[in-house]
C-alpha positions as CSV (number, residue, x, y, z in Angstrom):
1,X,-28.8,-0.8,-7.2
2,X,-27.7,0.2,-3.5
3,X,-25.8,-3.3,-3.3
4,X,-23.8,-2.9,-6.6
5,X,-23.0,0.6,-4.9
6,X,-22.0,-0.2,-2.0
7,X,-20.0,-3.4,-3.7
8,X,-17.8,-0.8,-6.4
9,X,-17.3,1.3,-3.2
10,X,-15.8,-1.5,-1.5
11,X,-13.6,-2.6,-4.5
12,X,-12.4,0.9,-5.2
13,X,-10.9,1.2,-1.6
14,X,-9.8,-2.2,-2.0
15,X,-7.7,-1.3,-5.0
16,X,-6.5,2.0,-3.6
17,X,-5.1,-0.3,-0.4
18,X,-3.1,-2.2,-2.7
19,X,-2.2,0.6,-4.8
20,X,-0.8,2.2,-1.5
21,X,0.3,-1.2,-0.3
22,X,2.7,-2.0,-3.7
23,X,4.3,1.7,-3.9
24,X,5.4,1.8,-0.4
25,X,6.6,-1.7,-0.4
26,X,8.6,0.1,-3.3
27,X,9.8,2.7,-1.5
28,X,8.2,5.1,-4.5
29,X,5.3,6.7,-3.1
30,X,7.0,10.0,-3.4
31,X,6.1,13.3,-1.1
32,X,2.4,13.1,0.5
33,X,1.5,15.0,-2.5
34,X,3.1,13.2,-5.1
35,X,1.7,9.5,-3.2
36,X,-2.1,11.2,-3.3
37,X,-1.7,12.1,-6.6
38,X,-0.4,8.7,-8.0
39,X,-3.7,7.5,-6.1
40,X,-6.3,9.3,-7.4
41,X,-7.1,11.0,-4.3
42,X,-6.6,14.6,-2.1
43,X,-4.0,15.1,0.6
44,X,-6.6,14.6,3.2
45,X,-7.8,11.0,2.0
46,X,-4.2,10.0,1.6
47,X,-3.7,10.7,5.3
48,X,-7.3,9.4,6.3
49,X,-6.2,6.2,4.9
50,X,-2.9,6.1,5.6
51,X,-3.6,6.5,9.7
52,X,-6.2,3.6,9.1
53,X,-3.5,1.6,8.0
54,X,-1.6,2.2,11.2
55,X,-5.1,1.5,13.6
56,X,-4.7,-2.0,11.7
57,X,-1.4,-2.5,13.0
58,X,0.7,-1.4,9.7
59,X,3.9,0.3,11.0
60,X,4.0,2.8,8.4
61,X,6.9,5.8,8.5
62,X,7.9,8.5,6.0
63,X,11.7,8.8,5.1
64,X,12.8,12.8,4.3
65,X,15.8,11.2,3.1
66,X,14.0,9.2,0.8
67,X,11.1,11.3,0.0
68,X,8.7,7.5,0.3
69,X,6.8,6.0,2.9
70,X,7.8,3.0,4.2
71,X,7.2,-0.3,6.1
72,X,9.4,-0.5,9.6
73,X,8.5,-4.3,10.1
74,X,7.0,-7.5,8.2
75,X,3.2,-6.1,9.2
76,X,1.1,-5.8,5.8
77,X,-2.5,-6.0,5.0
78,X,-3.5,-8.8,3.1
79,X,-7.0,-8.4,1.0
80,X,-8.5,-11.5,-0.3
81,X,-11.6,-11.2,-2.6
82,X,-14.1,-14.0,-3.0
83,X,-17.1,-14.5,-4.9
84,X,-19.7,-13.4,-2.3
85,X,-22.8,-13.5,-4.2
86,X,-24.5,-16.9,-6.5
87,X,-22.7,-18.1,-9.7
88,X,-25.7,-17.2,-11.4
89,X,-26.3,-13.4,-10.2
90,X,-25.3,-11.1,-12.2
91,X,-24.1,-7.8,-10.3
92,X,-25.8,-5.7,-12.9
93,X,-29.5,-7.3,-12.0
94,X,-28.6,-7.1,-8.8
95,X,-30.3,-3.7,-7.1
């Protein structure tokens, strides 16, 4: 049970990254409360992830003019996911 926890944990954050990933490569995340609320998420945990971003080397701005977050250069995360456990398990029996 703790691994298929822990595993949804890490796939929920994954797709929140590339949630955040695809509106700022938009340009249409909106203010910081609009872009946390288009996530899912509070103010807080938009800027928790957002400076997490940047300690990964993602140059990430925010445009006034714009009212959207932005990429300043060709830096982007890039999450590839891969079956980790057997063919034959079953994340459900997994616990």
């Amino acid at each position: 049970m703790f691994l298929k926890l822990v595993i949804m944990s890490l796939i929920k954050y994954i797709d929140r990254l590339q949630h955040m990933d695809s509106l700022i490569s938009m340009m249409s995340t909106g203010t910081p409360e609009e872009f946390a609320e288009k996530l899912g998420v509070r103010r807080s945990t938009l800027f928790f992830s957002l400076q997490e971003m940047r300690e990964m080397g993602v140059n990430i701005k925010y445009s006034c003019f714009r009212q959207s977050y932005y990429y300043t250069d060709n830096h982007r995360i890039k999450i590839k996911l891969e079956n980790i456990l057997p063919e034959r398990v079953d994340i459900d029996e997994v616990s």
